[in-house]
C-alpha positions as CSV (number, residue, x, y, z in Angstrom):
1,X,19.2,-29.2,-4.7
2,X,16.7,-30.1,-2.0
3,X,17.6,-26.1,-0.9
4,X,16.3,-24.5,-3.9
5,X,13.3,-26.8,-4.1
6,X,12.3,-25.2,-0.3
7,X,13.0,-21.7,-1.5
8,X,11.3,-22.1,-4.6
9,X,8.3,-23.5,-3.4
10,X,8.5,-20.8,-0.7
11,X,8.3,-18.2,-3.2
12,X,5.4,-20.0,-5.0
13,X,3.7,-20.5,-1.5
14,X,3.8,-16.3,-1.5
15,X,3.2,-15.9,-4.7
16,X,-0.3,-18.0,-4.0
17,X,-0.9,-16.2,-1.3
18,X,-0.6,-12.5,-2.7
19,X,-3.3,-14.0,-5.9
20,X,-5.2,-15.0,-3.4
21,X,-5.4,-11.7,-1.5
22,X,-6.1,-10.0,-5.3
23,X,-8.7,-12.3,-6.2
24,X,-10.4,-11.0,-3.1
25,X,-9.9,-7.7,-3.7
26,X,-11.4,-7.5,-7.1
27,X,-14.6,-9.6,-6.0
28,X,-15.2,-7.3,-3.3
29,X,-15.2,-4.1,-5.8
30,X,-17.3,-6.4,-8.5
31,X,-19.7,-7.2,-5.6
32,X,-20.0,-3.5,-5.1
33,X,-21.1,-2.8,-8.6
34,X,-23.8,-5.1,-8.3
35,X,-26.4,-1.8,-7.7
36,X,-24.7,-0.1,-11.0
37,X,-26.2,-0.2,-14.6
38,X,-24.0,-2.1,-17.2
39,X,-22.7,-0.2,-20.1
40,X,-24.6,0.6,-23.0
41,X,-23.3,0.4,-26.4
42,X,-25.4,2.8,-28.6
43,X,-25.2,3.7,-32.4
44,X,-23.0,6.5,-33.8
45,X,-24.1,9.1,-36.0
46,X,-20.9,7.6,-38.2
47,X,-19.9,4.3,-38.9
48,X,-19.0,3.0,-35.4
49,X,-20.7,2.6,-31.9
50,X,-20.2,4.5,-28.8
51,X,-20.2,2.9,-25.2
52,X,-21.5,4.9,-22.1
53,X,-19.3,4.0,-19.3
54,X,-21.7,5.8,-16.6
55,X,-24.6,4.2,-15.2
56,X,-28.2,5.6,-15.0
57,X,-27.8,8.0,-11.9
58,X,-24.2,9.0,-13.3
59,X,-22.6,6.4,-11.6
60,X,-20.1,4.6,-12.9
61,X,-21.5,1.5,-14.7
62,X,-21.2,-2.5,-14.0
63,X,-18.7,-3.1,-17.2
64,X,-16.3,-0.2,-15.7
65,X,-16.6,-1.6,-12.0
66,X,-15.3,-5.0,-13.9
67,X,-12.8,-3.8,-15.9
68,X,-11.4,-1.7,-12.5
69,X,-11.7,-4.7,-10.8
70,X,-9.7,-7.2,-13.1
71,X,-7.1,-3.9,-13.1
72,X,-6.8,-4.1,-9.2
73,X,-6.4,-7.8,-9.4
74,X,-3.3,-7.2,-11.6
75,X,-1.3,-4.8,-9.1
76,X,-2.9,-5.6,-5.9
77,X,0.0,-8.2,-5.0
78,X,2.6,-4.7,-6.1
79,X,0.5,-2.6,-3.9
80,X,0.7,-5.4,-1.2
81,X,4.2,-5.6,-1.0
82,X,4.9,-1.8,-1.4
83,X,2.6,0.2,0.3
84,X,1.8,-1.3,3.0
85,X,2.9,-2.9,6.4
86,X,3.2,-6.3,5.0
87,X,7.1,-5.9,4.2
88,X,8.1,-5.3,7.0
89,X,5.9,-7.7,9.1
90,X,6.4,-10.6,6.9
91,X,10.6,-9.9,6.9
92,X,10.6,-9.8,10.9
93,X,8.8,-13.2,11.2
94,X,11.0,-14.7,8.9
95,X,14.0,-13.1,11.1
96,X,12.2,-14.4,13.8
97,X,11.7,-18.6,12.6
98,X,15.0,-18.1,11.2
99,X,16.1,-17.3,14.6
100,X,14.8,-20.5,16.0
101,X,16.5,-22.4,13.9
102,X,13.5,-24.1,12.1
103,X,13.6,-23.0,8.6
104,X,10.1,-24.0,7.4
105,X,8.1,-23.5,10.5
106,X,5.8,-21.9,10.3
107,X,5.4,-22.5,6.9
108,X,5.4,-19.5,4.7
109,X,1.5,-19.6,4.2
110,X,0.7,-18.9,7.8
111,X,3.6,-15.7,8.4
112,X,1.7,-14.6,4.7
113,X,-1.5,-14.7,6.4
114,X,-0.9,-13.3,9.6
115,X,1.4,-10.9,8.0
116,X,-2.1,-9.9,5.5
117,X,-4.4,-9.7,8.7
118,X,-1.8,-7.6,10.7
119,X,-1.2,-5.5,8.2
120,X,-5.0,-4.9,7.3
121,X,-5.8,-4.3,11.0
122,X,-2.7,-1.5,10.6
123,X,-3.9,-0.4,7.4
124,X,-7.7,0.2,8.7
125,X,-8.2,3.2,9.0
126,X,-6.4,4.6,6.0
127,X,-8.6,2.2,4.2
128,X,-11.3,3.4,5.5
129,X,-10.5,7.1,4.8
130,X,-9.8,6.5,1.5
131,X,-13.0,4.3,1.2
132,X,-15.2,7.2,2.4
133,X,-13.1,9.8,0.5
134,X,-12.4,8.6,-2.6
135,X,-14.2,5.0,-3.6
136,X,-17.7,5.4,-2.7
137,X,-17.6,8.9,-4.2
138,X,-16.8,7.6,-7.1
139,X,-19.6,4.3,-7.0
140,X,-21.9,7.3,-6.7
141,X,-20.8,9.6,-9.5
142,X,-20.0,12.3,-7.8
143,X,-16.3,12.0,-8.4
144,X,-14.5,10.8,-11.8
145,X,-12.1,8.2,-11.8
146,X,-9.1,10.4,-11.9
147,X,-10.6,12.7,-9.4
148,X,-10.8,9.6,-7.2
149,X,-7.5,8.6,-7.6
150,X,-6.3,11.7,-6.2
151,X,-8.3,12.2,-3.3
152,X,-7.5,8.5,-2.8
153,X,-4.2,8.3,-2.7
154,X,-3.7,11.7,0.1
155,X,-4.5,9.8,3.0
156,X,-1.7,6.4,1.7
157,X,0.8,9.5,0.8
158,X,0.1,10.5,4.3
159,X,0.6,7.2,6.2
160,X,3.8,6.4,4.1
161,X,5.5,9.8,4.5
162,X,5.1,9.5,8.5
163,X,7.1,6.1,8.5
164,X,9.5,7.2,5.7
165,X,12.8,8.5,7.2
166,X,14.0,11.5,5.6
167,X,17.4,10.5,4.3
168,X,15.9,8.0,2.6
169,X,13.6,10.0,0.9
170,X,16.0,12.3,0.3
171,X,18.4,9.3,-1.2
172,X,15.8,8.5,-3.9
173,X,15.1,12.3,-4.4
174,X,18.9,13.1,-5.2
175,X,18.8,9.8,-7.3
176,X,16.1,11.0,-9.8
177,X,17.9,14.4,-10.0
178,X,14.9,16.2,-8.4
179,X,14.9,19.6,-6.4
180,X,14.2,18.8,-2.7
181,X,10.1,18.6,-2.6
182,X,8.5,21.9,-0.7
183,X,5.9,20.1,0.9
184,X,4.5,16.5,1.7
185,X,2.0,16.8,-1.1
186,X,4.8,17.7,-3.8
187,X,6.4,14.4,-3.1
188,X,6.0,11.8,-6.2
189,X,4.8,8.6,-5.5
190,X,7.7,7.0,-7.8
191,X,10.4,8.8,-5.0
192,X,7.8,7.9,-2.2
193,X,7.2,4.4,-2.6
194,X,10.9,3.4,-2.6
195,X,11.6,5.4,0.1
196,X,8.8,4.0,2.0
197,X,10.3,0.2,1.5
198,X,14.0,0.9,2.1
199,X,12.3,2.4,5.3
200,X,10.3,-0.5,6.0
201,X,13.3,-2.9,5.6
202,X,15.7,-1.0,7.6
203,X,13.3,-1.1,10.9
204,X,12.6,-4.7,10.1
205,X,16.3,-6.1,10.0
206,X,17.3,-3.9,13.8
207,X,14.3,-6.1,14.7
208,X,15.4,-8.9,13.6
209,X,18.5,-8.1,15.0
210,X,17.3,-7.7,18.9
211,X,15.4,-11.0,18.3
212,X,18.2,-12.7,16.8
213,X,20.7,-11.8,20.0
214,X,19.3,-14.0,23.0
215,X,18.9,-17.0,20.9
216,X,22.7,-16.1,19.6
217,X,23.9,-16.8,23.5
218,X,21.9,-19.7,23.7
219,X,23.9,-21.0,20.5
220,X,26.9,-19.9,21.9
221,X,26.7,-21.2,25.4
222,X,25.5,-24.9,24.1
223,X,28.3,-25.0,21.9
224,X,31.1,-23.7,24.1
225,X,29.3,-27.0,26.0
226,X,29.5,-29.2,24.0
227,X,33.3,-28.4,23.0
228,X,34.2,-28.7,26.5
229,X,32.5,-32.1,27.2
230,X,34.9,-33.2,23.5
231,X,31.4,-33.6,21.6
232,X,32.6,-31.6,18.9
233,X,30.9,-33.8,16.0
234,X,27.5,-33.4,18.2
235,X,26.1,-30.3,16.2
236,X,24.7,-27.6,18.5
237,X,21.6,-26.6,17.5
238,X,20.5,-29.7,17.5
239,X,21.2,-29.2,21.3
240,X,19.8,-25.6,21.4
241,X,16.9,-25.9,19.3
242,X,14.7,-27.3,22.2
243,X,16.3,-24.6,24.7
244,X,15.1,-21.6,22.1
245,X,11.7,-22.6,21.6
246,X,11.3,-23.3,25.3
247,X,12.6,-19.8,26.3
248,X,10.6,-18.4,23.5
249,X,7.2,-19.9,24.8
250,X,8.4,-19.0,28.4
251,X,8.5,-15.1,27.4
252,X,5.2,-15.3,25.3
253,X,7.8,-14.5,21.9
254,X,5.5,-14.4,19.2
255,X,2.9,-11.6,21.3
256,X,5.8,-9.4,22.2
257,X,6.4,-9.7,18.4
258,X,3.4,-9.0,17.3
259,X,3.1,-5.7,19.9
260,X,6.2,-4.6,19.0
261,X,5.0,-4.7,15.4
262,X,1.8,-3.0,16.4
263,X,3.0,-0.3,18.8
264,X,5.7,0.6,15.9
265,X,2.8,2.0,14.1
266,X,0.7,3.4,16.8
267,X,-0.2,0.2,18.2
268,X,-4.2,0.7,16.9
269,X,-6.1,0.0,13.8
């Protein structure tokens, strides 16, 4: 019982986290509509009004800005989670605590947030692309919102296809009974996206797994200890929990973690 009360107030820590992140999100693109005009509701020739969702310059206006940014608040925690680096960050230093032996430390807020700042300094400049691209063009009128979505979404499609392996891709292709895609652009998002997190999750676990070795030995060689000296009731990781965390300061574990996560994505922002 006092299990699931850890893992479900694991998953609520997350889930906190990931609202938290939306919230954000949306106040940033409401702050940006702070220089648009509000919509105007005018009088119909018939019985009903009309709203003008552009601005004054042809902008979009303050109401639309809202409304786009109580939308992203909605999905931001999906788009989080599936199209970025976070996955796979936040599953490798969850491998890696587990590894240690100490199940709630560091608690699941912290690996959220340094998981979030990781994978924004990853994610810069694609964000920034599609920033100049797509989201200020469209702040300034000179794109419409499906234009903007579009443009917006070539430089994510790019990112993702370069760390999506092919037989993935082509497992969730064959799934949805398409044709094999001609190019990069002809790939649907819908056969993308879980491609991309299959992806993800596959490099994360052989992570995990080369972490999980050296403190495996250490496990095994305090144990085959203890057995030897008859204290077969003493249990081991009790032993070897001191012996892991000492080796893992000694090697500086959590920055060759955090390289290893950087340099798997071109070790820049």
């Amino acid at each position: 019982m006092t299990a699931i009360r850890a893992v479900d107030r694991g998953r609520a820590s997350r889930l906190l986290v990931l609202v938290a992140v939306a919230i954000l999100l949306a106040v940033v693109l409401v702050a940006l509509s702070g220089t648009a005009a509000h919509a105007e509701v005018t009088p119909d020739d018939g019985e009903g009004v009309t709203i003008d969702i552009n601005g004054i310059d042809g902008g979009p206006s303050g109401s639309i800005l809202t409304l786009l940014g109580i939308t992203l608040l909605s999905v931001a925690p999906a788009l989080l989670l599936m199209m970025t680096s976070f996955t796979k960050i936040f599953v490798v230093l969850a491998m890696t605590r587990n590894a240690l032996s100490l199940p709630t430390i560091p608690p699941n807020q912290v690996l959220a947030g340094l998981s979030l700042f990781l994978s924004l300094f990853i994610m810069w400049p694609v964000l920034t692309e599609i920033n100049t691209l797509a989201v200020q063009p469209y702040i300034d009128g000179a794109l419409t919102f499906t234009q903007a979505v579009d443009v917006g979404q070539a430089p994510l499609r790019e990112w993702m296809l370069h760390y999506t392996r092919e037989e993935d891709l082509a497992l969730m292709t064959r799934m949805a009974g398409q044709d094999n895609p001609e190019d990069a652009a002809s790939v649907p998002m819908y056969t993308l996206i879980p491609a991309f997190m299959i992806s993800e999750l596959r490099a994360a676990f052989i992570i995990g797994f080369v972490i999980f070795v050296p403190f495996l030995v250490i496990d095994l060689v305090v144990a085959a200890a203890l057995m030897s000296m008859g204290m077969m009731m003493l249990p081991p990781v009790m032993i070897s929990l001191p012996f892991k965390i000492l080796l893992f300061i000694l090697v500086d574990g959590w920055g060759l973690i955090i390289k290893a996560l950087l340099e798997s994505y071109g070790g820049v922002g």
